[in-house]
C-alpha positions in Angstrom: 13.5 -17.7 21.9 14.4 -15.0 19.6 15.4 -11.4 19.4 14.5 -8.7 16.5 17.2 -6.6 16.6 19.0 -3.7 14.0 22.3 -3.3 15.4 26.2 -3.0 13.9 26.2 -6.8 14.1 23.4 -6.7 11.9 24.5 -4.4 9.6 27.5 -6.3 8.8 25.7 -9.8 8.8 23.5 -8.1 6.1 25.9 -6.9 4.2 28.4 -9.9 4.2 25.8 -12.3 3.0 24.1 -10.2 0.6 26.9 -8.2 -0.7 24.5 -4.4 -0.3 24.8 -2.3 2.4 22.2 -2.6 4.9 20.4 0.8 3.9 19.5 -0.3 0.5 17.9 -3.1 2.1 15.2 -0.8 4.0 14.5 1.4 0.7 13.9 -2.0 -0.9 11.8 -3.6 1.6 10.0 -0.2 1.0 8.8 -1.8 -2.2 7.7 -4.7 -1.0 11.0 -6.3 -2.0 10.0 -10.4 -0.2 14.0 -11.4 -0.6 14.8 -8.3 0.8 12.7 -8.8 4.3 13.3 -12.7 4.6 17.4 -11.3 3.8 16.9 -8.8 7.1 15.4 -11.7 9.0 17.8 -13.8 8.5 20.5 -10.9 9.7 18.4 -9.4 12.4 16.4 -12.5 14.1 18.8 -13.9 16.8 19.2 -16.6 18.9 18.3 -15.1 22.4 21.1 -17.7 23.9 24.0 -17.3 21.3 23.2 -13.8 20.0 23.9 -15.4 16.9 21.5 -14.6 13.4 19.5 -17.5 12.7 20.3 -17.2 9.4 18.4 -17.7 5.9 17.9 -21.6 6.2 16.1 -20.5 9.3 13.7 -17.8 7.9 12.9 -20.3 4.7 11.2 -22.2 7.1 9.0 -19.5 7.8 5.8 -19.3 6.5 6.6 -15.7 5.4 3.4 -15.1 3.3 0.5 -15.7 5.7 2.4 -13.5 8.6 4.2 -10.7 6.0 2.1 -8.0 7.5 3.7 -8.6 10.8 7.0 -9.6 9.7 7.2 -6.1 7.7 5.6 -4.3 10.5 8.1 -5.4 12.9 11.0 -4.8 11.1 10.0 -1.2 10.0 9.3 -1.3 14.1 12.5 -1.9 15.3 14.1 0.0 12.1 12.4 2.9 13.9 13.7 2.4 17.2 17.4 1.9 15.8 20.0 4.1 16.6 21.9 3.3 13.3 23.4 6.5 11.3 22.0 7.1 8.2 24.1 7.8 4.8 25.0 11.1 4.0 22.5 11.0 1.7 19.7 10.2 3.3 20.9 12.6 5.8 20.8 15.7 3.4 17.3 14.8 2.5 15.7 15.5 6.2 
């Protein structure tokens, strides 16, 4: 019902909801920031149908604590898979 999915959509989503660009997102979901993943649900879980995020209301209905191993494993998954740019900075550092 439901795709995971890192694209520009979801950068944008991300960044108009939460104010941060998308990239300090992952460094804080790196620390085991909980707002931070249920915030890149929200942008990157999408309606298979509409293509649409489903949104935070959505994801608090998820019981995020007894499946936050898989939630943060898929993210990181599809994170790793994604074809985004990274920031200069980040850039510099590999």
């Amino acid at each position: 019902k439901y795709d995971l999915t890192l694209d520009f959509g979801t950068a944008i989503e991300y960044q108009l909801e939460t104010g941060e660009d998308v990239m300090k997102a992952f460094d804080k979901l790196a620390e085991a920031d909980l707002i931070a993943l249920c915030q890149l649900l929200a942008a990157m879980l999408k309606d298979k149908k509409t293509g649409e995020p489903v949104g935070m209301a959505f994801v608090k209905k998820i019981d995020i604590m007894s499946s936050l191993d898989y939630l943060t494993d898929k993210v990181l998954e599809v994170m790793g898979m994604s074809t985004m740019p990274m920031d200069e900075n980040q850039a510099k550092k590999k």
